[in-house]
C-alpha positions as CSV (number, residue, x, y, z in Angstrom):
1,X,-3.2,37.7,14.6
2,X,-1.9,35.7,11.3
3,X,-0.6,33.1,13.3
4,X,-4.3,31.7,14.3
5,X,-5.5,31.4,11.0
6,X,-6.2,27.8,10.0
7,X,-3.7,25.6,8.1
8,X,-4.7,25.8,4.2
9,X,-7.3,23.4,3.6
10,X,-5.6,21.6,0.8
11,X,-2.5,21.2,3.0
12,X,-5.3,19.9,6.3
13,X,-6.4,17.3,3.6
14,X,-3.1,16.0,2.4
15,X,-2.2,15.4,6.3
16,X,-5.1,13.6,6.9
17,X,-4.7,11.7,4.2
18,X,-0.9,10.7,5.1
19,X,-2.5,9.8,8.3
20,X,-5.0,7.5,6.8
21,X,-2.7,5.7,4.5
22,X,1.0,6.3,5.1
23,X,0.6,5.9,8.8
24,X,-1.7,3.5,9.6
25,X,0.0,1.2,7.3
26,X,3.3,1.8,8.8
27,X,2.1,2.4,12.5
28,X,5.0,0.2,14.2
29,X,7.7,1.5,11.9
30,X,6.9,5.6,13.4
31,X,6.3,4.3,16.7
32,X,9.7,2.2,16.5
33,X,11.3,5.6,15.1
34,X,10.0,7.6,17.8
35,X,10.9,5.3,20.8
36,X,14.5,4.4,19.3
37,X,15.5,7.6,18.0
38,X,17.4,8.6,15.1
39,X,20.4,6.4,13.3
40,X,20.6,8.6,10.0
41,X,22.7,6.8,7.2
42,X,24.0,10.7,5.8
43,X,23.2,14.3,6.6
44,X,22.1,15.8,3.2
45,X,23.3,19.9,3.0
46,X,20.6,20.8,0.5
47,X,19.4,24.2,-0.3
48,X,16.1,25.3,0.5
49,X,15.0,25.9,-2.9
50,X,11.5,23.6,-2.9
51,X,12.1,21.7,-6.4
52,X,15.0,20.4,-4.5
53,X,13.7,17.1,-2.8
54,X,16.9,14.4,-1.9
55,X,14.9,12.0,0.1
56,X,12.0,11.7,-3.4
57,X,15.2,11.5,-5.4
58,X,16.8,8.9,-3.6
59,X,14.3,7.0,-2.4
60,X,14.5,7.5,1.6
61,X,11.8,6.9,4.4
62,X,11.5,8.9,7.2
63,X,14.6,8.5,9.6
64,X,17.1,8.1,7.0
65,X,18.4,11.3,6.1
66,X,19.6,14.5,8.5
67,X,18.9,17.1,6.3
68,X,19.6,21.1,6.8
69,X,18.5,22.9,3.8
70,X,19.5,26.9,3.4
71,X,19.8,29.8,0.9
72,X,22.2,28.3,-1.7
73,X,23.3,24.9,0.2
74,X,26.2,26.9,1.6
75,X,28.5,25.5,4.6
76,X,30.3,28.6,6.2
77,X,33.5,28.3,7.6
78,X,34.6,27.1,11.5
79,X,33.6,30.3,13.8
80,X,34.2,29.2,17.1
81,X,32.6,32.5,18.4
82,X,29.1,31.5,17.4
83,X,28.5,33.0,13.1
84,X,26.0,31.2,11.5
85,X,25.4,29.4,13.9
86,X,22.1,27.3,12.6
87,X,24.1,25.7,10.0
88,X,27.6,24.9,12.4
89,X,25.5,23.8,14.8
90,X,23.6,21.0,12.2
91,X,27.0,20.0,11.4
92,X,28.1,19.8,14.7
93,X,24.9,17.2,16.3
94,X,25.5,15.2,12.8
95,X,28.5,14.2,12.9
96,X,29.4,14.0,17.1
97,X,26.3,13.0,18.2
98,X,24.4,11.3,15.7
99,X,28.2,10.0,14.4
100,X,26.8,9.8,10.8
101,X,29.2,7.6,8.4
102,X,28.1,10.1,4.9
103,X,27.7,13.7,4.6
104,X,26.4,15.4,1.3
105,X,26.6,18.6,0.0
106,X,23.9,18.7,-3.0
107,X,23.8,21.6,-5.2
108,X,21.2,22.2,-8.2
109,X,20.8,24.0,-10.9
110,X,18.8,27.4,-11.7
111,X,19.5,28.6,-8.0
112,X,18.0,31.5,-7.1
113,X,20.7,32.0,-3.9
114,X,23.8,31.6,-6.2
115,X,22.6,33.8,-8.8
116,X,22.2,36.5,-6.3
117,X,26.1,35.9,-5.2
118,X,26.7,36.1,-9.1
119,X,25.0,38.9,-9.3
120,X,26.3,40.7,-5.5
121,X,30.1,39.7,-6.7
122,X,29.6,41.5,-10.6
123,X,28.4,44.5,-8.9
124,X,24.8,44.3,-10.5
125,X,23.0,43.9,-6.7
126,X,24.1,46.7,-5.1
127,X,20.9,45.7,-2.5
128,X,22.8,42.7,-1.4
129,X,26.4,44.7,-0.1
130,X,23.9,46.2,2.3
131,X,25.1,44.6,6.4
132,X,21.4,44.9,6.7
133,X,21.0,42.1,4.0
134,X,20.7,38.7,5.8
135,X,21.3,37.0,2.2
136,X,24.4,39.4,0.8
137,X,25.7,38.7,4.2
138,X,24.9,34.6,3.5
139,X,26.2,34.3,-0.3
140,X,29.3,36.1,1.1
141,X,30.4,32.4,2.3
142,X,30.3,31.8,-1.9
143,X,32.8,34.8,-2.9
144,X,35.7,32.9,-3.0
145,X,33.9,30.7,-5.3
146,X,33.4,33.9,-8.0
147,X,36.7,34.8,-7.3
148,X,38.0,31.6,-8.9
149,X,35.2,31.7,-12.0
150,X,36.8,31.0,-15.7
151,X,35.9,33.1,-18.3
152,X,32.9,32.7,-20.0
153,X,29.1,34.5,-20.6
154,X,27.0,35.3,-17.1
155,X,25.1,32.1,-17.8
156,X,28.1,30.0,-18.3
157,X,29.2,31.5,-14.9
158,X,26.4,31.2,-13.1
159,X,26.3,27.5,-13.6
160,X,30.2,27.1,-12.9
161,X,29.5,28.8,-9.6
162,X,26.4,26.8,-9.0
163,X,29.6,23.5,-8.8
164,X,31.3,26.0,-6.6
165,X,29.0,26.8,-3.8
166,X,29.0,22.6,-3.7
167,X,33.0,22.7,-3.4
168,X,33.4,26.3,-1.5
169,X,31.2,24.2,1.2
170,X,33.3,20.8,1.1
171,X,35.9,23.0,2.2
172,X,34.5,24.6,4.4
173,X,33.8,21.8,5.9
174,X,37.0,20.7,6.5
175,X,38.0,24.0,9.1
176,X,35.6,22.4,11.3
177,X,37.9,20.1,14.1
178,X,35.4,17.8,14.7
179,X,34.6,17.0,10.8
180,X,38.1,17.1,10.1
181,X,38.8,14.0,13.0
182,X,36.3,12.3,11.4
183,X,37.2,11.8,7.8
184,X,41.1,11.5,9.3
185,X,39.6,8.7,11.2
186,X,37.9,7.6,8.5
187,X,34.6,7.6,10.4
188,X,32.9,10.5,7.8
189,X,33.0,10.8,3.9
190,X,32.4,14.0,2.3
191,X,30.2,13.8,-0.7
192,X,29.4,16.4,-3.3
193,X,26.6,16.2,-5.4
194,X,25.0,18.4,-8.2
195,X,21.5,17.8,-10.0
196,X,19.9,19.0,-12.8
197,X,16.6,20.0,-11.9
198,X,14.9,19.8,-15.3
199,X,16.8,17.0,-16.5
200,X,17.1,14.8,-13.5
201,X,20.4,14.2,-13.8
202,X,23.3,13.6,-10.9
203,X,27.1,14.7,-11.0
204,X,29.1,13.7,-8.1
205,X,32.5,15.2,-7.8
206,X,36.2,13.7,-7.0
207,X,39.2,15.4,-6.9
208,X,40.5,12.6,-9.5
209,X,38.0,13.1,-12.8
210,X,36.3,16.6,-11.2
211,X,32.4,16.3,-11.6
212,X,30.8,13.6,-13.5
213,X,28.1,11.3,-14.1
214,X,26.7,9.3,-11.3
């Protein structure tokens, strides 16, 4: 069967190497993470694209950040019956169990999920209507998002929708009850975040100045 085939050996030699250096110098600090639990400072919403790396870019150890990554960094809206349930359910242990004071959204550019919705919405993926399509019916959460597009070419659109899968998701976020109590209470802050990949630059958005420099 696949699954009994060894772990790559580059990827064997990296751990034990972690194990070597990273650990042993930081024994106490993992064994005081695994006997006290978790006391995140922010869940991070990230996509699962893998030049996408918030705790490299922001400097965190292990323990810091909750982080869900998936296709396009997308938050779906409040489905009490159960929809997308991996991501609600994140959300959900974040913010009433592990009570987290920050919660990011963090778009990037060149994104291989929102180019897809781009793509679905213009009628140039026929592939993605399909119900059997797990990521048409994903990047369906985005729609809205095309829907309000300015004019412009495909690749000036395609970036302006890249900003609105971060915003489409912030409120999203907001039909959930428990989020919503939260940030009333002000117990949670919504942040929105978008990063040039090749550039490694950082826009944060407000509803005062829209995105901008961080």
């Amino acid at each position: 069967m696949p699954y009994r085939r060894p772990l790559p050996p580059d990827l064997a030699k990296r751990y034990h190497g972690w194990k070597a250096t990273t650990y042993a110098e930081n024994k106490s600090f993992y064994k005081r993470l695994s006997e006290e639990g978790q006391h995140p400072r922010a869940m991070v919403i990230a996509c699962c694209d893998s030049r996408v790396n918030a705790q490299s870019m922001f400097g965190a150890d292990s323990g810091e950040f909750f982080i869900h990554r998936n296709v396009a960094n997308l938050v779906p809206p409040y489905d009490p019956r159960g929809g997308h349930a991996g991501t609600s359910s994140a959300i959900e242990y974040a913010v009433t169990v592990l009570k987290v004071p920050h919660l990011i959204v963090m778009g990037h550019s060149k994104c291989g999920g929102v180019a897809g919705c781009y793509s679905m919405c213009s009628g140039e993926a026929p592939e993605l209507e399909l119900e059997t399509s797990f990521v048409g019916r994903w990047i369906d959460i985005l729609r809205p998002g095309y829907e309000r597009l300015p004019k412009g070419t495909d690749e000036e659109r395609v970036a302006a929708l890249e900003k609105e899968a971060v915003l489409v998701s912030l409120e999203n976020l907001m039909t959930f009850p428990f989020v919503k109590e939260a940030v009333e209470a002000d117990l949670l802050t919504l942040h929105g975040l978008w990063t040039d990949i090749g550039e490694g630059t950082l826009e944060t958005f407000d509803l005062e100045h829209g995105y901008h420099a961080v």
